[in-house]
C-alpha positions in Angstrom: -43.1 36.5 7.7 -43.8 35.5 4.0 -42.5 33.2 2.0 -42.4 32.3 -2.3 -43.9 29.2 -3.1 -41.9 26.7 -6.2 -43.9 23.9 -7.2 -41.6 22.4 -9.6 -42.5 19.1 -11.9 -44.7 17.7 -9.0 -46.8 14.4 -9.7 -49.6 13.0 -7.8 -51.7 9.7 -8.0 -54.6 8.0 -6.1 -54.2 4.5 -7.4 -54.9 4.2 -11.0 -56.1 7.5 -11.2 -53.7 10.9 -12.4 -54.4 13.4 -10.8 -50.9 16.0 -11.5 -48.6 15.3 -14.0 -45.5 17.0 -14.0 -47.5 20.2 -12.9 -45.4 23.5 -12.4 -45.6 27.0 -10.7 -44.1 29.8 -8.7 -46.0 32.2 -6.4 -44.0 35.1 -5.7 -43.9 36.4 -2.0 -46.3 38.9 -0.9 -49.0 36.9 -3.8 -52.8 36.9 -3.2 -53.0 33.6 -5.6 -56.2 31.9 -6.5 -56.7 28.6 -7.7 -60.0 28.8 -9.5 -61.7 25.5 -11.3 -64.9 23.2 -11.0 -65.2 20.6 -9.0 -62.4 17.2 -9.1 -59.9 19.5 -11.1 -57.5 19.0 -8.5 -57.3 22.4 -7.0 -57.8 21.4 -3.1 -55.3 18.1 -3.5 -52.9 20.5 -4.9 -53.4 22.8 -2.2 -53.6 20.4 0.4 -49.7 18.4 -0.9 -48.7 22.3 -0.2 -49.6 22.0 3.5 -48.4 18.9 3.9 -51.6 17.2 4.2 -51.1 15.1 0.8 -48.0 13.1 -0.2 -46.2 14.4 -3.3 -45.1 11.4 -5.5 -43.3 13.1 -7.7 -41.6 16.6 -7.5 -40.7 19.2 -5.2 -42.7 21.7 -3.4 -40.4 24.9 -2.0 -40.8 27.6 0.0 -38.5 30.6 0.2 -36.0 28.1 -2.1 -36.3 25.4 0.8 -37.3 21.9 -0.3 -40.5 21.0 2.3 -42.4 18.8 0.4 -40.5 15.7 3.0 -41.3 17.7 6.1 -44.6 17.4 8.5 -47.1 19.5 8.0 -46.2 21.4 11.2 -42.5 22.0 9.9 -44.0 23.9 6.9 -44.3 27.4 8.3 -48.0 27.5 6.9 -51.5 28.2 8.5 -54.4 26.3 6.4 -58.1 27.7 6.9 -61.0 25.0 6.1 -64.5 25.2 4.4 -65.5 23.5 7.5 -63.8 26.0 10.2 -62.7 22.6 12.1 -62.9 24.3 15.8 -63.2 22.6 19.0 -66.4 22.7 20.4 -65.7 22.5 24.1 -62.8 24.8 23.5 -63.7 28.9 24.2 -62.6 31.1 21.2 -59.4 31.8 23.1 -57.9 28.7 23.7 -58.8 27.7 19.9 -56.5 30.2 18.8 -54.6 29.6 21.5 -53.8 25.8 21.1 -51.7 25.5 18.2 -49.3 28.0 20.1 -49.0 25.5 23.3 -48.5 22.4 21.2 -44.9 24.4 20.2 -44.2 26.0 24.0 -44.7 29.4 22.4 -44.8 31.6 25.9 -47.9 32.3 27.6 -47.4 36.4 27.0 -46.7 35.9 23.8 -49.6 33.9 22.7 -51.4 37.0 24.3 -50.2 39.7 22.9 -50.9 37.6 19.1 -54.4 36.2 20.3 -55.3 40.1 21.4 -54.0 41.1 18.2 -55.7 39.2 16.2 -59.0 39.6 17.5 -58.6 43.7 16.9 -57.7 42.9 13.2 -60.9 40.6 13.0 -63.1 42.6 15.4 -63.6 39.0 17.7 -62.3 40.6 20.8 -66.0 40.3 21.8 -66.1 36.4 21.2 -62.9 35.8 23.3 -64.7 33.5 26.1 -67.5 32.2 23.8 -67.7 28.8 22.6 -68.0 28.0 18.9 -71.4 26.5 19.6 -72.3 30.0 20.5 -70.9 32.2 17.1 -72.7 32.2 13.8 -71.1 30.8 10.9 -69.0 34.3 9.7 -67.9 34.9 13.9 -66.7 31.3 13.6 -64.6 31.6 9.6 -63.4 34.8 11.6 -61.8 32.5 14.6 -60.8 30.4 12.1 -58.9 32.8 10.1 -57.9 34.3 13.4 -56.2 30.6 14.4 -54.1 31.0 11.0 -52.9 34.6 11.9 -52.2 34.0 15.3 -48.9 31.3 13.7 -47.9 33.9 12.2 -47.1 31.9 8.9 -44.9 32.4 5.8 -48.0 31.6 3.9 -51.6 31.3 4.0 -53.5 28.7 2.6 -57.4 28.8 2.4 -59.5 25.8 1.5 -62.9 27.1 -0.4 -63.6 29.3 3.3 -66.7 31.2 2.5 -68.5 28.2 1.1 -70.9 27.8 3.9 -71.4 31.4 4.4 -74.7 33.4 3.0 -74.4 35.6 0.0 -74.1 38.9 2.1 -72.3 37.3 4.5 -69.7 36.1 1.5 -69.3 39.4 0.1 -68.5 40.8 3.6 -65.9 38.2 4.9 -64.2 39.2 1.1 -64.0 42.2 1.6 -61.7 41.4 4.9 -59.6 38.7 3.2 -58.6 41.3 1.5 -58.3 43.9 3.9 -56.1 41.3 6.1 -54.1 40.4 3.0 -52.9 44.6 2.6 -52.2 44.6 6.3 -50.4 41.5 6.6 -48.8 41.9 3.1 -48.8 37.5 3.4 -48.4 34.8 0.9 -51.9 33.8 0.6 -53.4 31.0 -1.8 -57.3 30.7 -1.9 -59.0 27.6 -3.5 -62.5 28.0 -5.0 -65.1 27.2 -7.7 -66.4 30.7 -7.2 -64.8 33.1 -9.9 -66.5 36.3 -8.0 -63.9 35.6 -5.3 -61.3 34.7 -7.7 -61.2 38.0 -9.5 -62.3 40.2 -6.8 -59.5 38.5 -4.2 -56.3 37.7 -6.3 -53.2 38.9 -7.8 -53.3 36.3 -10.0 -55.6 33.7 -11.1 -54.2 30.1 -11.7 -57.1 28.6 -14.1 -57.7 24.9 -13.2 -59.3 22.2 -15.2 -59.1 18.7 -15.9 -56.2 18.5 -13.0 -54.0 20.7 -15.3 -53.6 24.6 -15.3 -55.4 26.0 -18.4 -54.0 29.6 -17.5 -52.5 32.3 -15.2 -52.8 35.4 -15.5 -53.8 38.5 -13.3 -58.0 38.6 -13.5 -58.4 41.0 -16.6 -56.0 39.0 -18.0 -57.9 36.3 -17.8 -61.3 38.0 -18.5 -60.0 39.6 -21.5 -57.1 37.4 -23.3 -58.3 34.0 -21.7 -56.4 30.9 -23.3 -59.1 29.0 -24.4 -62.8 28.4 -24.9 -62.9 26.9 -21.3 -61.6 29.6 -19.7 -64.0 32.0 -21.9 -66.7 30.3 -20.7 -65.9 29.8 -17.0 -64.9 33.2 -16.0 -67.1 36.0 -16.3 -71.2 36.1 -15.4 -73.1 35.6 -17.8 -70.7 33.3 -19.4 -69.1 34.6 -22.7 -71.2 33.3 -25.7 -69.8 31.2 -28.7 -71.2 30.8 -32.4 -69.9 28.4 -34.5 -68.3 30.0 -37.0 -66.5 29.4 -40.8 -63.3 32.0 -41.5 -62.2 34.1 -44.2 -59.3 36.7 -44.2 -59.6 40.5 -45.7 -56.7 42.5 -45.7 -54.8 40.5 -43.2 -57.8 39.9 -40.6 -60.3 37.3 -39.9 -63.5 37.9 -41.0 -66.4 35.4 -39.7 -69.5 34.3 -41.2 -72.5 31.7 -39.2 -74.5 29.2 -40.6 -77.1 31.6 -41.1 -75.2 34.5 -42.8 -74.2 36.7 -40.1 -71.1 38.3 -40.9 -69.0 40.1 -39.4 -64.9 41.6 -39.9 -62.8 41.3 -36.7 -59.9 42.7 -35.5 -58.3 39.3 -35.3 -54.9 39.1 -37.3 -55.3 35.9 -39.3 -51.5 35.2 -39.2 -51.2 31.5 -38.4 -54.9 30.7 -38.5 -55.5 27.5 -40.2 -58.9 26.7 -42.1 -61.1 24.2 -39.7 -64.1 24.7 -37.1 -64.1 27.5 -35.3 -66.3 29.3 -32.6 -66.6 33.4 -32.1 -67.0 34.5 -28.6 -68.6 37.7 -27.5 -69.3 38.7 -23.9 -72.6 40.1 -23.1 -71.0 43.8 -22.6 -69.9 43.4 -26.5 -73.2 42.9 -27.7 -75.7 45.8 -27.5 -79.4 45.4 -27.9 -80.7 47.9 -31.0 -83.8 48.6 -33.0 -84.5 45.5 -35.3 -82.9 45.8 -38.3 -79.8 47.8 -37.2 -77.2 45.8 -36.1 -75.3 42.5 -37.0 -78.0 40.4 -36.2 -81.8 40.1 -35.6 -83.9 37.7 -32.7 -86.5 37.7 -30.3 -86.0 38.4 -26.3 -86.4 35.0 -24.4 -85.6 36.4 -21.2 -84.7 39.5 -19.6 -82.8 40.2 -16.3 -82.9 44.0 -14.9 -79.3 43.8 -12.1 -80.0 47.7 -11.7 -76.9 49.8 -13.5 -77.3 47.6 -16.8 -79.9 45.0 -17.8 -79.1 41.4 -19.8 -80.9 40.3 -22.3 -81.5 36.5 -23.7 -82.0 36.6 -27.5 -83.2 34.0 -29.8 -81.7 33.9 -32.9 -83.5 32.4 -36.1 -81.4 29.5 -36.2 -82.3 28.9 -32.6 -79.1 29.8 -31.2 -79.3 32.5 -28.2 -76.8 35.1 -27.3 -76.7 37.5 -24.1 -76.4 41.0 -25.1 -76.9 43.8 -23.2 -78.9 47.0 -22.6 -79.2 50.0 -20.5 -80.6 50.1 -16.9 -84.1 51.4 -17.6 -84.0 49.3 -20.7 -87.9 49.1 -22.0 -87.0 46.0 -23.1 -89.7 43.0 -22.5 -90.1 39.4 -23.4 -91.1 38.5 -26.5 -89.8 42.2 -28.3 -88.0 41.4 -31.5 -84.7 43.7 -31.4 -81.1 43.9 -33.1 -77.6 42.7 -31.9 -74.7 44.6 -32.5 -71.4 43.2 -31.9 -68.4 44.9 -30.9 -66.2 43.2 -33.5 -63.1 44.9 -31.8 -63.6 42.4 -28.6 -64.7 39.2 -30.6 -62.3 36.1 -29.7 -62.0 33.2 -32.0 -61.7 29.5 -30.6 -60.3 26.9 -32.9 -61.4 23.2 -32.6 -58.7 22.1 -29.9 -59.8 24.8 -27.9 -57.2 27.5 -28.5 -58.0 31.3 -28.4 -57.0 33.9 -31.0 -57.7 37.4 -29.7 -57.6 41.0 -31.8 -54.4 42.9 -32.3 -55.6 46.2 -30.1 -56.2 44.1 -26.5 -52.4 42.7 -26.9 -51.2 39.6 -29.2 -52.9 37.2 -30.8 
């Protein structure tokens, strides 16, 4: 089973406090979705009026064109999966994935034959008689995952689920998410803060911030063409970096000049650009370190970090500013070194003073 999900006009409020207004959005069936934000944008609550676990005060929520946002949680025809795995202790790993199944009479054979199932897709059958006392923390996400497959849902909804895991142990139960999503082929949403999950996991990414969505988009959409300077500087690692920036225009593009003379041309059509402040983003892959002297603009190495196939550097300008450029994976590049930046003006991004991005012609429109 799977199911599209219509959020249509919905409204939420916790007293005084707004936390939707009049927020919209469709997940197709089949959609690996991710709602990616910091923490208090509202992602979780938003998540959470989708299973039923918050009221909705305004709006409708629907799935497969079904109004459910009045029914009970149960009613829904969605499994939720919590940071907090929320098993029974004194319950085996069985009868955990088992219990949901009683509470609706499902038969005895048939909650066998899911259970068993299950446990092959998630490689528990080993766990089966164990406790949850007994599992580590990735054995119990797995029974915990393997609870939500075993209702067979029309959607899967998981709240931040790897957060208590280890890095490795992150990276691993990843990899399955996605594995389980291509075999299931289920309507799955995913909540987190992390944006390695978000763009290694979804379909599409639905930007959160300041309980309002600031973009969605697939995740080189968003990495590439994001929205605005909050997106810019919340997806990617390290994050992209902004100069403030005064404008000019030569032969129909925006050309860009700092406070302390750098200039550069970009491919950024200057067609409705208005004069005000601006900021010019660069990710680190768009700013290469070179010999002093050679490139758009000159500093000394505050920091570098060797991650093995390339190596970031931290670069002082002489106004004080720093960028992050980067350099090869034997760079011989050390602390302290004064070397050139050059830009890639064909990937610069321009950020008015609302927040607004302007990209270049060649990535797609401005």
């Amino acid at each position: 089973m799977t199911a599209s999900i219509d959020i249509n006009n919905v409204s939420k409020h916790f007293g005084g406090l707004t936390v939707f207004e009049g927020l919209s959005l469709s997940i197709p069936a089949h959609e690996f979705v991710v709602f990616l934000g910091p923490s208090g944008c509202g992602k979780s609550t938003l998540l959470r009026m989708i299973a039923g676990l918050e009221s909705v005060d305004d709006g409708e929520i629907r799935i497969n064109g079904e109004r459910i946002d009045d029914q009970p949680p149960g009613k829904r025809g969605v499994a939720m999966v919590f940071q907090s795995y929320a098993l029974y202790p004194h319950m085996t790993v069985r009868d955990n994935m088992a219990f949901g199944l009683k509470n609706i009479a499902v038969e005895r054979s048939v909650i066998d034959a899911r259970i068993a199932e299950a446990a092959r897709m998630l490689e528990i059958g080993h766990l089966l008689e164990r406790k949850p006392g007994q599992l580590s923390g990735g054995q119990r996400q797995r029974v915990a995952i393997g609870r939500a497959v075993v209702k067979e849902p029309k959607a899967f909804l998981f709240d931040e689920p790897l957060s208590n895991l280890d890095a490795a142990l992150r990276t691993r139960t990843r990899i399955e998410l996605a594995q389980l999503h291509q075999r299931l082929k289920s309507t799955m949403i995913f909540v987190t803060h992390d944006q390695i999950e978000a763009m290694t996991l979804a379909d599409r990414i639905v930007v959160m911030n300041n309980r309002q969505i600031e973009q969605i988009g697939t995740p080189m959409e968003i990495y590439n063409r994001p929205a605005s300077r909050f997106v810019a500087g919340f997806v990617g690692a390290p994050a992209m970096n902004f100069l403030p920036v005064t404008i000019g225009t030569d032969a129909g593009l925006v050309t860009v000049e700092t406070a302390s003379g750098i200039r550069m041309a970009t491919a950024i059509p200057a067609t409705g650009i208005a004069p005000g402040a601006f900021e010019l983003g660069l990710r680190s892959e768009d700013v290469r370190i070179t010999s002093q002297g050679s490139g758009n603009a000159d500093g000394v190495v505050d920091v570098v970090e060797r991650l093995g196939e390339r190596t970031l550097v931290y670069v002082r300008l002489a106004d004080g500013q720093q960028l992050v450029g980067s350099d090869s994976g034997d760079s011989r590049v050390s602390v302290g070194d004064r070397v050139g930046l050059s830009f890639d003006s064909t990937k610069a991004h321009l950020f008015d003073a609302s927040g607004r991005a302007w990209h270049a012609r060649e990535v797609g429109h401005g």
